[in-house]
Rosetta silent file (secondary structure, phi, psi, omega in degrees, C-alpha in Angstrom):
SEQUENCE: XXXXXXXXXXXXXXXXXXXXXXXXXXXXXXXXXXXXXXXXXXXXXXXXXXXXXXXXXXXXXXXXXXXXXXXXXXXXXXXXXXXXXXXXXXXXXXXXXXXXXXXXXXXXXXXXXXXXXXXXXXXXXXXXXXXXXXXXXXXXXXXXXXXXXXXXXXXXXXXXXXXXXXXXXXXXXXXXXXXXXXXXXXXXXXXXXXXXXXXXXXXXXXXXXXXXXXXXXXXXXXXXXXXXXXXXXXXXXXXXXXXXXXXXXXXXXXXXXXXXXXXXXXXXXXXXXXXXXXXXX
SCORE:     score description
SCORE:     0.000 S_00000001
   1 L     0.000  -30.826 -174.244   72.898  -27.209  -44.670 S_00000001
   2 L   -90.532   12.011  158.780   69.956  -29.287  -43.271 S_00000001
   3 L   -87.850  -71.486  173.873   71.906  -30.278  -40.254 S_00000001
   4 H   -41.135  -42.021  175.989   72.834  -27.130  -39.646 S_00000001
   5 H   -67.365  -28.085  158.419   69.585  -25.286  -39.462 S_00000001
   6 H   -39.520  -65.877 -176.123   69.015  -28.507  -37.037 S_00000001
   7 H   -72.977  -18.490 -178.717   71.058  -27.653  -34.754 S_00000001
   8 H   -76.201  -13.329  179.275   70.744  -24.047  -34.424 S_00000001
   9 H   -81.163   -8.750 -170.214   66.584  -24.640  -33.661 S_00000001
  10 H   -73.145  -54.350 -173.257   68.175  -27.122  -30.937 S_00000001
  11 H   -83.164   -0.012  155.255   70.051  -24.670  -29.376 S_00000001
  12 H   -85.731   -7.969  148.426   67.592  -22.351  -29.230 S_00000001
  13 H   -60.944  -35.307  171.814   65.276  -24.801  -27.482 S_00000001
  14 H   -90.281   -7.032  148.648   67.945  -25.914  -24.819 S_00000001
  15 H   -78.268  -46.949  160.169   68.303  -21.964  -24.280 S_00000001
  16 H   -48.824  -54.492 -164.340   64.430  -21.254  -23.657 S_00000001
  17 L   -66.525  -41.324 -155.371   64.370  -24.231  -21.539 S_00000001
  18 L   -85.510  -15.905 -174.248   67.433  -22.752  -19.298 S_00000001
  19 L   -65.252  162.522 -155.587   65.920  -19.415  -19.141 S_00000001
  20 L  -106.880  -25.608  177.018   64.895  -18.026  -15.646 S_00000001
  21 L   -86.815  125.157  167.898   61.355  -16.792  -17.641 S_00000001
  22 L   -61.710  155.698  164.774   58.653  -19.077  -18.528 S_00000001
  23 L   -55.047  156.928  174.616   57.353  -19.554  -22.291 S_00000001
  24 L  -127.362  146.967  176.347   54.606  -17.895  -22.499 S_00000001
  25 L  -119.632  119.402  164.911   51.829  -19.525  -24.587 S_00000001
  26 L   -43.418  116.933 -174.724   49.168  -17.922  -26.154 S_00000001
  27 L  -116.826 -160.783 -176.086   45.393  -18.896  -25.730 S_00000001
  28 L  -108.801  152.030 -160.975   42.403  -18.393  -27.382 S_00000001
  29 H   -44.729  -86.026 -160.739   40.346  -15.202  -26.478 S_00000001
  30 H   -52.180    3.494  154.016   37.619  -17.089  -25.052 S_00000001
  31 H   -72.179   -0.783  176.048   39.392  -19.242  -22.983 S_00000001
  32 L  -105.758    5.492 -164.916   40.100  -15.764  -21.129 S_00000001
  33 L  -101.078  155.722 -165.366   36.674  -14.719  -20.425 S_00000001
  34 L   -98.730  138.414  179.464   35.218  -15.632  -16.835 S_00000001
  35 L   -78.003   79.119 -112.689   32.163  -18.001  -17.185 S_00000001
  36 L   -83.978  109.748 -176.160   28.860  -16.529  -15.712 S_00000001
  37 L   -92.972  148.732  146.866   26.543  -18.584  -13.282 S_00000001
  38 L   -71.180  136.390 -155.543   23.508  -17.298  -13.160 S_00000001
  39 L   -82.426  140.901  157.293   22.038  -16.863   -9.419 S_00000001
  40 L   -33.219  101.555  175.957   18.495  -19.198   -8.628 S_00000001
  41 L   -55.697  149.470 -171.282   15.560  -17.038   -9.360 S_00000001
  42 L  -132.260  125.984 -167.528   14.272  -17.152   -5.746 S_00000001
  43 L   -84.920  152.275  164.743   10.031  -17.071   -5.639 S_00000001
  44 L   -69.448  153.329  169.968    8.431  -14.868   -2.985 S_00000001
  45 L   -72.938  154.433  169.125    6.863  -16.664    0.244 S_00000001
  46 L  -156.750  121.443 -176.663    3.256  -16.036   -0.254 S_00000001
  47 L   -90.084 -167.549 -174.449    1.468  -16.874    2.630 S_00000001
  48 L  -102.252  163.084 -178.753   -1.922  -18.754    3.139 S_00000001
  49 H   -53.011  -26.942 -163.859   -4.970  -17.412    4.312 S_00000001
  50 H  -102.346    1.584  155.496   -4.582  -19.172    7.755 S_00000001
  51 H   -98.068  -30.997 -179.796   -1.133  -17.091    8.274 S_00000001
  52 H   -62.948  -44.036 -177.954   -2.287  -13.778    7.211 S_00000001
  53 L   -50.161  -25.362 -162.288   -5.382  -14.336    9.870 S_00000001
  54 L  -133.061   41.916  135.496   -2.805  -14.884   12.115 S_00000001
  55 L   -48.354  131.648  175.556   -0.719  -12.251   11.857 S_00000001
  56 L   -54.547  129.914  158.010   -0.523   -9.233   14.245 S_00000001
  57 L   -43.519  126.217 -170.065   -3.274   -6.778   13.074 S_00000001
  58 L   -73.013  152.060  131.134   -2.172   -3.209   11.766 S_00000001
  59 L   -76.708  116.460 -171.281   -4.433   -0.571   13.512 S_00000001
  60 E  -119.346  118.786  177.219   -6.205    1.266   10.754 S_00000001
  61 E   -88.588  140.322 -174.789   -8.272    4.124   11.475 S_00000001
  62 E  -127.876  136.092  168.062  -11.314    5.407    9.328 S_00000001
  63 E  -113.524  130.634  165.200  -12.191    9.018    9.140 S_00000001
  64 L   -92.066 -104.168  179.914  -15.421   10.813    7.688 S_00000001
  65 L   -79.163  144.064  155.802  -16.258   14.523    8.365 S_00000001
  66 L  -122.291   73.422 -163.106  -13.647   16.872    9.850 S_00000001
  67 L  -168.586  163.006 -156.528  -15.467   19.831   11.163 S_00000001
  68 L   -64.555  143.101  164.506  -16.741   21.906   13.731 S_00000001
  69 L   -85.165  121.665  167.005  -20.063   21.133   15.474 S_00000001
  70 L   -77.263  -84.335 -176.705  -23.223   23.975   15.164 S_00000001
  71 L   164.453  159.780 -178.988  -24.980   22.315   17.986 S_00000001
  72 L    81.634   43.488 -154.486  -27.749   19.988   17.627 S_00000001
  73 L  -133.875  153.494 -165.793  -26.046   17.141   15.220 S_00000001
  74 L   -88.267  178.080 -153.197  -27.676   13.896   15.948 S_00000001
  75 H   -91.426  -49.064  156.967  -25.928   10.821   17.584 S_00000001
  76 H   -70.185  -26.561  154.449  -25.050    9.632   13.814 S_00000001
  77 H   -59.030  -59.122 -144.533  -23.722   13.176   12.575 S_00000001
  78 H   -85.090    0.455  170.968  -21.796   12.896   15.378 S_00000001
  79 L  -103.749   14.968  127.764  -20.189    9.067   15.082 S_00000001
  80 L  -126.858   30.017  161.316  -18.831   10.305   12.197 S_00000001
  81 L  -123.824 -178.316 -169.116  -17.238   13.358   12.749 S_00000001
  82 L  -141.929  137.382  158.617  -14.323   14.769   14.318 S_00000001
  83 L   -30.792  115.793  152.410  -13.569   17.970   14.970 S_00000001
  84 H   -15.823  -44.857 -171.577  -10.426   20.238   13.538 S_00000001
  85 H   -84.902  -62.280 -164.720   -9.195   20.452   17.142 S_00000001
  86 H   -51.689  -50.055 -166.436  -10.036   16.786   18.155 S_00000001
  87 H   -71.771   -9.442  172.427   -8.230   15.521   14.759 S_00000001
  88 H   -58.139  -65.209 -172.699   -5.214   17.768   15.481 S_00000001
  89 H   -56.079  -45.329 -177.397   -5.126   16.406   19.114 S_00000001
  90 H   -67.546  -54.369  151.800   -4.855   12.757   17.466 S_00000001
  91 H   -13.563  -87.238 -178.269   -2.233   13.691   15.443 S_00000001
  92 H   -61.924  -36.597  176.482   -0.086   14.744   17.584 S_00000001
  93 H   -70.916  -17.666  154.858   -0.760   12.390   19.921 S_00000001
  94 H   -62.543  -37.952 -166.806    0.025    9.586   17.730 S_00000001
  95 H   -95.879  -37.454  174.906    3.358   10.786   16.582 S_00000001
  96 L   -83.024    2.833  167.155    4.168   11.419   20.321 S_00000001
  97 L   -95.554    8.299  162.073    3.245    7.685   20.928 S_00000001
  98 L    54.452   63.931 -156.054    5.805    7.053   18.443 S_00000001
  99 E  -109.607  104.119  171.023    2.859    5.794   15.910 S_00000001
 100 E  -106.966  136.240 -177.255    4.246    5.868   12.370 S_00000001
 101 E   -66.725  104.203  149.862    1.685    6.021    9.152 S_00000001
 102 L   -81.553  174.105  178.912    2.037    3.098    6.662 S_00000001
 103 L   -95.545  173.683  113.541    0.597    2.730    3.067 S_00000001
 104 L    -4.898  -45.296 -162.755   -1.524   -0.327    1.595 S_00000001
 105 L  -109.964   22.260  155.819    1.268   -1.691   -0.642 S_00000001
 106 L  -104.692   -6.903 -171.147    3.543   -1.780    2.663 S_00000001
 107 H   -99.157  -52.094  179.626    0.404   -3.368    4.695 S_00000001
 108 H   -53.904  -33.274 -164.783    0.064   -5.671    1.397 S_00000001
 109 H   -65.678  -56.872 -160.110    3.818   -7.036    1.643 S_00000001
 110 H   -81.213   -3.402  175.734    3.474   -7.656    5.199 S_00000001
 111 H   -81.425  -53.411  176.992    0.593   -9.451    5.216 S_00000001
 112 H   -57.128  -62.752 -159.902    1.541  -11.728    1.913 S_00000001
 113 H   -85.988   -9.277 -155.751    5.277  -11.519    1.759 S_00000001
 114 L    62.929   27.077  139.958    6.176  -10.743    5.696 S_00000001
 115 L    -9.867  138.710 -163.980    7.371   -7.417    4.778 S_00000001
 116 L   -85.161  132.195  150.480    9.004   -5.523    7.223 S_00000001
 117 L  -142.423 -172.287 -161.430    6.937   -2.327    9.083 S_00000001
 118 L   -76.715  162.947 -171.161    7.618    0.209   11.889 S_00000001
 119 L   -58.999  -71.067 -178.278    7.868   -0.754   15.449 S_00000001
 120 E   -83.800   97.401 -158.319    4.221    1.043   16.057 S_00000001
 121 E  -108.398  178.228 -177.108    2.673    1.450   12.319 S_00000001
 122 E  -157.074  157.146  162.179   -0.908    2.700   12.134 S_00000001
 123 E  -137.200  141.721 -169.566   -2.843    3.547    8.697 S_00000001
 124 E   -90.124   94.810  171.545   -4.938    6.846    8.407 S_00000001
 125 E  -104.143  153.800  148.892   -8.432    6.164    6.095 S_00000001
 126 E  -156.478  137.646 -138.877  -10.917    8.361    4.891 S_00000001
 127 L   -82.795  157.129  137.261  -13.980    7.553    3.593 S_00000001
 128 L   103.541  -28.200 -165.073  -16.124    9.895    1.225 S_00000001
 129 L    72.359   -0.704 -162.951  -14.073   12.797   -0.656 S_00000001
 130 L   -52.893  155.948 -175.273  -15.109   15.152    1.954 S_00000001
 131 L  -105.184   11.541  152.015  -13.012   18.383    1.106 S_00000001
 132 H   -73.413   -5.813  162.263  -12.038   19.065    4.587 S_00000001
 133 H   -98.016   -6.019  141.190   -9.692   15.939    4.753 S_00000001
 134 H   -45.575  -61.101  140.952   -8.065   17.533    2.122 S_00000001
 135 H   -27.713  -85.150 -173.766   -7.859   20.864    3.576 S_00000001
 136 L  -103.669    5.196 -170.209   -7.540   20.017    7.311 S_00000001
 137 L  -113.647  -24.106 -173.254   -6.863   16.675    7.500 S_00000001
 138 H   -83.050  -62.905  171.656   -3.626   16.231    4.868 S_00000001
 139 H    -6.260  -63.766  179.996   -2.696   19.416    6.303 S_00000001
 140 H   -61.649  -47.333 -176.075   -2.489   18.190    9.995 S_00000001
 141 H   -80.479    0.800  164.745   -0.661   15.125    8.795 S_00000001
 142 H   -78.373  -35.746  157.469    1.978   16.849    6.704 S_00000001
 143 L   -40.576  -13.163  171.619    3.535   18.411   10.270 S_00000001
 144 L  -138.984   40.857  178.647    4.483   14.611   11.058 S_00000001
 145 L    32.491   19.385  166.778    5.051   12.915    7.804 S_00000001
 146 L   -71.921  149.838  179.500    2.159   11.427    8.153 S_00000001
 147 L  -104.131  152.675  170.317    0.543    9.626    4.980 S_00000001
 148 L  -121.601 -167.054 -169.671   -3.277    8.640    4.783 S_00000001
 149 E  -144.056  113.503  164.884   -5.180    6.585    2.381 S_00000001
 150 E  -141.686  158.476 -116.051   -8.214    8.071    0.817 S_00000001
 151 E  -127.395  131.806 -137.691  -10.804    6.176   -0.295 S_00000001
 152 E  -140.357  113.917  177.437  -12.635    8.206   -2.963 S_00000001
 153 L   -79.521  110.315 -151.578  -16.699    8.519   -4.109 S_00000001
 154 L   -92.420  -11.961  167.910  -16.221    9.537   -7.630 S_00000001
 155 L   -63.574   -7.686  174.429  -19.601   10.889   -8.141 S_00000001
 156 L   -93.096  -34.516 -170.571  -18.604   13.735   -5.945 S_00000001
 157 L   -50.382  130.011 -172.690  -15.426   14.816   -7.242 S_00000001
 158 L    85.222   -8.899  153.926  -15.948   18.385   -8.312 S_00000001
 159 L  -113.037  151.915  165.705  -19.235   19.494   -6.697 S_00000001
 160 L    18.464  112.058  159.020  -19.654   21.423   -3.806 S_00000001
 161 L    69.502    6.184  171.101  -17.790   20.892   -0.513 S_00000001
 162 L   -93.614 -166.865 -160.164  -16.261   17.559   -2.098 S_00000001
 163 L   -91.009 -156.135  102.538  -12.680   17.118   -3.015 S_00000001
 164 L   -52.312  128.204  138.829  -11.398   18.284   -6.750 S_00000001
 165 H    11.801  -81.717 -155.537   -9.696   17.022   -9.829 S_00000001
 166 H   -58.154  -52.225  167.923   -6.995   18.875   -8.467 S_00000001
 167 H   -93.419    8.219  172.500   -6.882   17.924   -5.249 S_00000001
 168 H   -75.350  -44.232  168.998   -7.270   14.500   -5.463 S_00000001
 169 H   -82.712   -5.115  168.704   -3.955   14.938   -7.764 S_00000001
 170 H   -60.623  -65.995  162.415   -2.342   16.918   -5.295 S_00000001
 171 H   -25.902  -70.462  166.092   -2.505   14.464   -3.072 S_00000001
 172 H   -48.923  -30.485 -153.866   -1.501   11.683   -4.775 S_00000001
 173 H   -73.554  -53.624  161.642    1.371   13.473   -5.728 S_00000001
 174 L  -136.020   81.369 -165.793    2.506   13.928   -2.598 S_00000001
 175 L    55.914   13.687  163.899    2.357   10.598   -1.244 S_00000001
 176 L   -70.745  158.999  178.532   -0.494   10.301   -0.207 S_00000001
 177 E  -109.649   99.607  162.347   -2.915    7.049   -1.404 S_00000001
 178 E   -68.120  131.701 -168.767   -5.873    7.374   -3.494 S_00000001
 179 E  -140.570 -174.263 -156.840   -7.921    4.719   -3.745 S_00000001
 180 E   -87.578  143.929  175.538  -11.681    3.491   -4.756 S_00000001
 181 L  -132.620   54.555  162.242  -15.177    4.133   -2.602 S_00000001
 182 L    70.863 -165.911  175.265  -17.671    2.901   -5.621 S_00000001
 183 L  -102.218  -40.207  165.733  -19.319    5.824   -7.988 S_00000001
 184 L  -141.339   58.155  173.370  -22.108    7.221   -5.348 S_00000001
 185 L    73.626   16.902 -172.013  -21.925    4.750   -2.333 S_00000001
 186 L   -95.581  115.316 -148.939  -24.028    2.074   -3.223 S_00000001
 187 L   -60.244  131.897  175.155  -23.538   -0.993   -1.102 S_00000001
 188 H   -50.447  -78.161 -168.715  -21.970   -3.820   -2.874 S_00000001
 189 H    -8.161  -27.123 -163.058  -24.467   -6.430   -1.095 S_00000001
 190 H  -128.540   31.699 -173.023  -27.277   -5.226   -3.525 S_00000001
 191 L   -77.022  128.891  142.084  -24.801   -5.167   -6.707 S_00000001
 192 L  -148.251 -172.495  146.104  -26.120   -7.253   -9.832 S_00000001
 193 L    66.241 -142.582 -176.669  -26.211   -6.937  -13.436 S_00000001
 194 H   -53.756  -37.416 -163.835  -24.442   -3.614  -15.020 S_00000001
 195 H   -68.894  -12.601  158.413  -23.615   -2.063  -11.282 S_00000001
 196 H   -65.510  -74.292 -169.207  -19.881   -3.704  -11.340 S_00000001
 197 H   -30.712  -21.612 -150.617  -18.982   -1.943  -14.033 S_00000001
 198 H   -82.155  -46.621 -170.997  -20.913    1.085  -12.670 S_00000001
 199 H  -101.052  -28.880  155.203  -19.001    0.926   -9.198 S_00000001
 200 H   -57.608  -60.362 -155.810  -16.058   -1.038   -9.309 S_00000001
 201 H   -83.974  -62.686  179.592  -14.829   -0.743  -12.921 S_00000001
 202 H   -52.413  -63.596 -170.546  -15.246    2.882  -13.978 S_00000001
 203 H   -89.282   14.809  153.013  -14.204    4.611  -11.116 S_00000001
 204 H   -69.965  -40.235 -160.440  -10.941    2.612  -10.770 S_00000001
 205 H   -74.106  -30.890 -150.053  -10.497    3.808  -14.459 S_00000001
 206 H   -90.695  -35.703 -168.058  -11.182    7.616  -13.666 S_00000001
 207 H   -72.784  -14.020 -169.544   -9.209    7.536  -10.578 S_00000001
 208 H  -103.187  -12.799 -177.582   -6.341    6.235  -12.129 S_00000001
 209 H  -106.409    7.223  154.292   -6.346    8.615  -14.999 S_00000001
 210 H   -99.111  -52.512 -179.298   -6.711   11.503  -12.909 S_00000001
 211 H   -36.758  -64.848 -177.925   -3.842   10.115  -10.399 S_00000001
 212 L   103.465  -25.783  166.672   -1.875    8.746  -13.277 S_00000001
 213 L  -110.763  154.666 -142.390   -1.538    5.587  -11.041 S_00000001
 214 L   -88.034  161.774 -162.242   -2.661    2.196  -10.985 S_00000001
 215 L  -102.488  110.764 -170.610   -5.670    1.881   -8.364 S_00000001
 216 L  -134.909   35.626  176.599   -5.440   -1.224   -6.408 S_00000001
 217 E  -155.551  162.442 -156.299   -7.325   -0.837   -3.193 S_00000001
 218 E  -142.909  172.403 -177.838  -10.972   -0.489   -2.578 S_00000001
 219 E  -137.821  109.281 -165.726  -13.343    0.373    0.432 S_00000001
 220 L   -76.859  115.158 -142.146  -16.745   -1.490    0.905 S_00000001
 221 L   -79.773  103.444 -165.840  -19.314    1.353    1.339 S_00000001
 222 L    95.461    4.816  173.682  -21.180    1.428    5.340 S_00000001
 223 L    56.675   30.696  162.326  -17.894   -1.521    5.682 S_00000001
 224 L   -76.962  141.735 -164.726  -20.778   -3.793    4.287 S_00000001
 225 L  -175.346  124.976 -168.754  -19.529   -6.430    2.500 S_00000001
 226 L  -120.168 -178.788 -162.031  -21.018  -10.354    0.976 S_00000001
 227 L  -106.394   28.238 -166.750  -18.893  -13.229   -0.456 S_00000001
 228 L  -128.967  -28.511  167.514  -20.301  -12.836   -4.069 S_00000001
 229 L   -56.172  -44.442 -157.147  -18.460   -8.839   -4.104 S_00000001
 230 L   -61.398  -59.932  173.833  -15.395  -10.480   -3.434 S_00000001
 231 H   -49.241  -29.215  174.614  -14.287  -11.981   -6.576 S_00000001
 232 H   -73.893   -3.934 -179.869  -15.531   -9.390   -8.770 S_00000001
 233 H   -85.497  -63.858  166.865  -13.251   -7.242   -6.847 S_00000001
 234 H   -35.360  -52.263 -150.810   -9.873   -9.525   -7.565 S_00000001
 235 L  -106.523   38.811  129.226  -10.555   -9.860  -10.710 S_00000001
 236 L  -101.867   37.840  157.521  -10.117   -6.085  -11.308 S_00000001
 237 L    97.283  -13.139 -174.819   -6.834   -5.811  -10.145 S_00000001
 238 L   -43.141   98.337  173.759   -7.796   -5.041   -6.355 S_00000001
 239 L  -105.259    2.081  159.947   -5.325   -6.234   -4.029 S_00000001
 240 E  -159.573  146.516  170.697   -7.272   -5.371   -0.477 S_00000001
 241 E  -115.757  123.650 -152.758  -10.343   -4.530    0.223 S_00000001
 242 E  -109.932  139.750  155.775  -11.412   -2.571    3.802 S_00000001
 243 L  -121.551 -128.672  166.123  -14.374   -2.891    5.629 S_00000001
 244 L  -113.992 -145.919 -134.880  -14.964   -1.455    9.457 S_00000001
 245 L   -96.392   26.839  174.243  -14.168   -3.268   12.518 S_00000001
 246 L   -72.049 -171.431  170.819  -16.822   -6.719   11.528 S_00000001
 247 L   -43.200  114.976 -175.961  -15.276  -10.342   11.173 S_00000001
 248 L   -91.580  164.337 -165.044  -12.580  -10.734    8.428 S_00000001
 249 L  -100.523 -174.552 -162.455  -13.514  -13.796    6.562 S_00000001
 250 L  -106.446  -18.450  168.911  -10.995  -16.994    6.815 S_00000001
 251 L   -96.409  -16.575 -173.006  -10.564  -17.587    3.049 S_00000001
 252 L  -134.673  101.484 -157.329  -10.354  -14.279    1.993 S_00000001
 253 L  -102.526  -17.945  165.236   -9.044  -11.674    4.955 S_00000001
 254 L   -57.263   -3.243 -143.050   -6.978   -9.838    2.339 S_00000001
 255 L  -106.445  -30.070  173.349  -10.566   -8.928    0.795 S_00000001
 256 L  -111.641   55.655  179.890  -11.861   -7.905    4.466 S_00000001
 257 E   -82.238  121.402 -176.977   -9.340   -5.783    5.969 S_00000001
 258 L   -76.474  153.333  173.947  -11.009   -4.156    9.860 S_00000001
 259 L  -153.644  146.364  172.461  -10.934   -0.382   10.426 S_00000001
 260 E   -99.229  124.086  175.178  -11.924    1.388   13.376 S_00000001
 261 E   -61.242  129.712 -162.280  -14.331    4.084   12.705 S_00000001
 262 L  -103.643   85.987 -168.407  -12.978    7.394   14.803 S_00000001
 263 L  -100.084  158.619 -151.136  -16.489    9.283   16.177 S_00000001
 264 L   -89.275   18.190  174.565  -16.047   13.044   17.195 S_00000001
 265 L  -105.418  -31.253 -129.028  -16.954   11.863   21.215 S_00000001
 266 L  -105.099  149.861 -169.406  -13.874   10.250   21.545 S_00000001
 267 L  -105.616 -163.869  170.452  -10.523   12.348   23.189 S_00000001
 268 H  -107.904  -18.349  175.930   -7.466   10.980   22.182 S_00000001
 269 H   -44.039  -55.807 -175.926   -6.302    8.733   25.355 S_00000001
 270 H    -8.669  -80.473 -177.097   -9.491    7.255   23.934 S_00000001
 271 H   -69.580  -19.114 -160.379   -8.995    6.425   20.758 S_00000001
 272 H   -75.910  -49.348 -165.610   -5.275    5.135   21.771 S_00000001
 273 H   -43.959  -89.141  166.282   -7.807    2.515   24.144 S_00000001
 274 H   -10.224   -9.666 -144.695   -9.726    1.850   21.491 S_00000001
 275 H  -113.150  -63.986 -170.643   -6.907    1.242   19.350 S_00000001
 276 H   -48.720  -29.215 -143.484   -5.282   -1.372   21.852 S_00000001
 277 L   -97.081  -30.436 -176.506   -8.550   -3.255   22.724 S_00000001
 278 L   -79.229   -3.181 -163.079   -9.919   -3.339   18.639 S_00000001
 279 L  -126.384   27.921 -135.970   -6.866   -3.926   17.325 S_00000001
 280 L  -101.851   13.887  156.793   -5.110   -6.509   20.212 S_00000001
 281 L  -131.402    0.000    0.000   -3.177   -9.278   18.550 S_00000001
């Protein structure tokens, strides 16, 4: 009996071997699962101070007052305002110069990371809360898709011929960038004691809780600016700081970003000069 059941597992072994199908063998599940590499976290380049200096230069324009001239406005009303008609005329004249608006955090990339911008990029500032760059100046620049950056005196918000609550969040809303001008203008240079908190700290907090977003760029007030502001500015979250068209410094040029101040004499062929000669490498 035990022979027999021998031979019959024999022959069924010399029949599987003759077969035209392979055995198939069974494995264990997890010998079927594909093994996973995991890809090289890859760190951003972050350049050094002595590449951002030497980097082409964005042309960033700073705007005050947009309004009409009474007659009679003194040689200092008048290097900082611009007309309705003159800022119209710039507008358009930018976008038909094939001039496209960037932001801060795309000006931020390209300076650190070498972020990518537009062949011709330009950035739009405005200083102050006035509530005519609200009005007439996001106005003009919604007709080209332009964006600005405005740079926002928080002691104003809400009185008289300044911007609003409202229209600060309007703004934001739709894409435009709010960002910090102190609490009334008070130069950093003559900062001690309590007056961070007063100008720096607080009205990042108000601005961001009207906005709803985090506040990370700041504007030095008259584009005055000492090497004792700087740190207290970093180490509230700040990741550029603008000043006008003085000297950026060589360790810290994110901290000293130039702007050209825009005065209400100027046409626009002008300002395009002006653009090329302050803004040339």
């Amino acid at each position: 009996m035990k022979n027999s059941s021998r031979r019959f597992i024999f022959s069924l072994l010399i029949l599987a071997g003759c077969s035209s199908q392979p055995i198939k063998v069974a494995t264990p599940a997890a010998d079927t699962q594909k093994t996973v590499v995991e890809k090289p976290v890859v760190a951003k380049l972050i350049n050094d101070a002595a590449t951002i200096l030497s980097k082409k230069e964005v042309p960033i324009l700073c705007y005050h007052h947009i309004k009409s001239f009474t007659g009679g406005e003194s040689e200092y009303i008048k290097a900082y305002t611009v007309t309705p008609a003159a800022f119209a005329d710039q507008m358009k004249t930018l976008a038909d110069s094939g001039f496209q608006t960037i932001t801060p955090d795309q000006l931020y990339e390209y300076l650190l990371n070498n972020g990518s911008l537009p062949a011709k990029p330009v950035m739009l500032t405005f200083d102050d809360t006035d509530e005519e760059q609200y009005s007439v100046g996001a106005a003009e620049m919604n007709k080209y898709g332009f964006k600005g950056v405005f740079f926002i005196m928080t002691v104003a918000i809400n009185r008289p011929r300044y911007m609003s609550k409202v229209g600060i969040k309007n703004l934001s809303d739709s894409g435009h960038i709010i960002a910090a001008h102190t609490w009334d203008h008070h130069m950093v240079t003559k900062y001690s004691g309590d007056d961070w908190n007063i100008q720096i700290v607080k009205p990042q907090k108000q601005l961001e809780a009207i906005t709803g977003k985090p506040i990370k760029y700041f504007a030095y007030p008259f584009g005055l600016w000492n090497q004792a502001a700087i740190p207290e500015i970093k180490s509230h979250g700040y990741q550029l700081a603008f000043a006008l068209s003085t000297k950026r410094d060589t360790v810290e040029p994110l901290y000293t970003i130039r702007r050209m101040l825009v005065p209400g004499t100027w046409s626009s062929n002008g300002m395009l000069k002006a653009m090329r000669s302050t803004f040339n490498k």
